[in-house]
C-alpha positions in Angstrom: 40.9 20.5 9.3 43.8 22.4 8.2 45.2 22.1 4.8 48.1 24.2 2.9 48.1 22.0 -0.2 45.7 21.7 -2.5 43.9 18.3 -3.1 43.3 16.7 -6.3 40.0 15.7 -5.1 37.8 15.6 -2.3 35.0 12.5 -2.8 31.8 12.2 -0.5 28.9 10.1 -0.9 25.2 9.1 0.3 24.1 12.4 1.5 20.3 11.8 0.9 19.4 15.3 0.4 15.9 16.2 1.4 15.4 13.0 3.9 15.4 13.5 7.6 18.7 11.7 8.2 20.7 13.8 6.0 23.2 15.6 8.8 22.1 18.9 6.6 23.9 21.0 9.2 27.4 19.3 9.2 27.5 18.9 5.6 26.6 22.7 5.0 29.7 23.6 7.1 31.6 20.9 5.4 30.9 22.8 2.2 31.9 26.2 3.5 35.7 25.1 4.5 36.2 24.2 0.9 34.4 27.0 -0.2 36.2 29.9 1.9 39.6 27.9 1.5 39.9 26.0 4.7 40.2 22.4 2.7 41.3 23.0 -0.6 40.2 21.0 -3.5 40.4 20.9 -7.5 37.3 18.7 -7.5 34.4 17.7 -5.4 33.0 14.4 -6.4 29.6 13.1 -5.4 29.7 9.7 -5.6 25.9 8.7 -5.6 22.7 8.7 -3.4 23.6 12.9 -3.1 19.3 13.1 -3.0 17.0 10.8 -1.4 15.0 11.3 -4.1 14.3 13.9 -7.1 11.1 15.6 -5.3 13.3 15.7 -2.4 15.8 17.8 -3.5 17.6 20.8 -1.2 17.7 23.3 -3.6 20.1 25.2 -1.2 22.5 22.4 -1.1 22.6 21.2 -4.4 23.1 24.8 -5.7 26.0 25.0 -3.4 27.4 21.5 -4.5 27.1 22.1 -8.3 27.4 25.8 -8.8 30.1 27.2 -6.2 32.6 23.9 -6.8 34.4 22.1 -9.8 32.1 19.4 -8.7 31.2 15.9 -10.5 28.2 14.0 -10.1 28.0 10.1 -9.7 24.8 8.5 -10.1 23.6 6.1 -7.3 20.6 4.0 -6.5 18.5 6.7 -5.1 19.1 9.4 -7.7 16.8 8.3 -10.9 18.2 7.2 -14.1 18.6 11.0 -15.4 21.5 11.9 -17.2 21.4 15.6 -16.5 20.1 17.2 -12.9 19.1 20.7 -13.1 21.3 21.3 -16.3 24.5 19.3 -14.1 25.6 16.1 -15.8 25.3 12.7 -13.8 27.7 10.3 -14.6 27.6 6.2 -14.2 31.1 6.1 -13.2 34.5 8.3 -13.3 38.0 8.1 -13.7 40.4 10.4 -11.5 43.9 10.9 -12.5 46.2 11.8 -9.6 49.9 11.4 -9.7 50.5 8.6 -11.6 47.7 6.5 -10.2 44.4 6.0 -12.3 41.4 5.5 -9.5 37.9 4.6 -10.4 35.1 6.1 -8.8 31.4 4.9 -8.8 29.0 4.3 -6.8 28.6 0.6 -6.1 25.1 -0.1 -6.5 25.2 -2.2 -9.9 27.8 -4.7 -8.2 24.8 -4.9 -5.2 23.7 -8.7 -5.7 20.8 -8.1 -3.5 19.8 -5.1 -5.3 20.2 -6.9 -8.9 18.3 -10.1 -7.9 15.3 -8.6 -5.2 14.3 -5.3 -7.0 10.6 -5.4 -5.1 12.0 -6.8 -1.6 14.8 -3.3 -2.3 11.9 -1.3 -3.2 9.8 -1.8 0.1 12.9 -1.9 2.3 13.4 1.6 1.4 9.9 2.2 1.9 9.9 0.9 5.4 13.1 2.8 6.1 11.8 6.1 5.0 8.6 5.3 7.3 10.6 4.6 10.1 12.8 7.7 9.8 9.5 9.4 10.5 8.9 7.8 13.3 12.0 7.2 15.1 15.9 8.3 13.7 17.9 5.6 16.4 15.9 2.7 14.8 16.4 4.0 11.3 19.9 3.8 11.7 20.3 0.6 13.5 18.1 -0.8 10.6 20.0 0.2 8.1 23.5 -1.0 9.9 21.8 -4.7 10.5 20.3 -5.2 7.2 23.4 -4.0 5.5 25.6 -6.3 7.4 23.0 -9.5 7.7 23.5 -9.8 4.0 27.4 -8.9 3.9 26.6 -5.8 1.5 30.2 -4.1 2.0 32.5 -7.3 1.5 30.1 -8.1 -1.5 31.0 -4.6 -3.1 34.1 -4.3 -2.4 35.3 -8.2 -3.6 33.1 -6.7 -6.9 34.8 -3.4 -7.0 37.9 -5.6 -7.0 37.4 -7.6 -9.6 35.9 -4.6 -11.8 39.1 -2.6 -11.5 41.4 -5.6 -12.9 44.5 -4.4 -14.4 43.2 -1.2 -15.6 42.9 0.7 -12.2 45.0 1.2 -9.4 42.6 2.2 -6.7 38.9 2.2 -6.3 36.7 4.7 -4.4 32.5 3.3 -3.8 29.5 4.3 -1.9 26.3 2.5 -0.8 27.3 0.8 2.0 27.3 3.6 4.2 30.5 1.9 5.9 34.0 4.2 5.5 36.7 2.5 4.7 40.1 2.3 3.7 41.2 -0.8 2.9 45.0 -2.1 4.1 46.4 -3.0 1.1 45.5 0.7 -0.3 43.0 -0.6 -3.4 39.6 -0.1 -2.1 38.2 2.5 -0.6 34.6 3.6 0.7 33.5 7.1 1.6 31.2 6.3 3.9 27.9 8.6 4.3 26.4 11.8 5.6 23.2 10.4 7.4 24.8 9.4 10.3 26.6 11.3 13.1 30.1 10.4 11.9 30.4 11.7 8.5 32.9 10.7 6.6 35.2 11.9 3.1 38.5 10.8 1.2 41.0 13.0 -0.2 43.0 12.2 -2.9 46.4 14.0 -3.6 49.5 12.6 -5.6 47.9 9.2 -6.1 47.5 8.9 -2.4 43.6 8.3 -0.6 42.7 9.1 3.2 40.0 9.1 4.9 38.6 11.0 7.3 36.2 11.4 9.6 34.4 15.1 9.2 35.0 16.6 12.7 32.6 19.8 13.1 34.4 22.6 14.7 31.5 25.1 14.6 
């Protein structure tokens, strides 16, 4: 993708560094067109689940994320409760000014119902999961598409995203749900995730969010 402007922010989530469905690949060459100027950004925000868990970090990766960008870090389910990563703060939430729009970011996971009220039956789900990535990628993903939609995780979060932003926001970006989205009315938005083959990022310029699907040119 092209761009001669530069954008106020670029915001991608769920990349799962260090599991087997992290598209490792794409997002390295995602990284190098903002790097070497091809997308142009003033920040990079991570908004949550950037590892799949602290052991399995991608030291290559995250050194490229949080040392060659103006990049900030939004915690998510998957990333521990630690405030600082490799000396790089982790923040519960942000705020991103662009034009004259105010546009909270986080994550999504503390508005999860399911999450709040079944931490053991969460727990071994994501055990299962990471056992069946082992064994076979195509179930993996159709697993996590069913069991995100049989309990109505996206409409959940975003109705709670909603409601979170009141009168203080104008626009909110999440995560976790792994489904992009931009919604019609041009208040919620979802980034989507890098675990799947169609990757998916917002940009932000002049208080205005797209989204885009990450097509790899390489």
């Amino acid at each position: 993708m092209e761009c001669n402007n530069v954008y106020d922010a670029i915001i991608i989530s769920d990349l799962h560094l260090g599991s087997r469905v992290c598209q490792r690949g794409k997002l390295l060459r995602f990284l190098n067109d903002i790097y070497f100027g091809k997308i142009k950004t003033k920040f990079l925000i991570v908004n949550g689940d950037f590892l799949d868990s602290p052991k399995g970090l991608d030291s290559v990766l995250f050194a490229l994320l949080t040392k060659h960008f103006d990049t900030v870090l939004i915690r998510g389910n998957h990333d521990g409760h630690q405030s600082k990563l490799h000396g790089v703060e982790v923040n519960s939430g942000w705020c991103l000014l662009s034009g004259d729009k105010r546009i909270f970011i986080f994550h999504g996971d503390f508005v999860d119902e399911f999450i709040r009220r079944h931490p053991f039956i969460t727990w071994l789900a994501e055990k299962g999961y990471d056992l069946l990535q082992q064994l076979n990628l195509k179930w993996a993903y159709w697993l996590k598409h069913y069991s995100k939609t049989l309990i109505h995780c996206s409409e959940q979060i975003e109705k709670e995203a909603r409601f979170i932003i009141g009168k203080r926001y104008d626009m909110v970006c999440c995560g976790h749900t792994h489904f992009a989205k931009a919604s019609d009315d041009g208040i919620y938005f979802n980034s989507g995730c890098w675990t799947e083959p169609h990757c998916h990022y917002l940009t932000v310029k002049d208080g205005k969010i797209e989204l885009h699907e990450y097509i790899d040119s390489h």
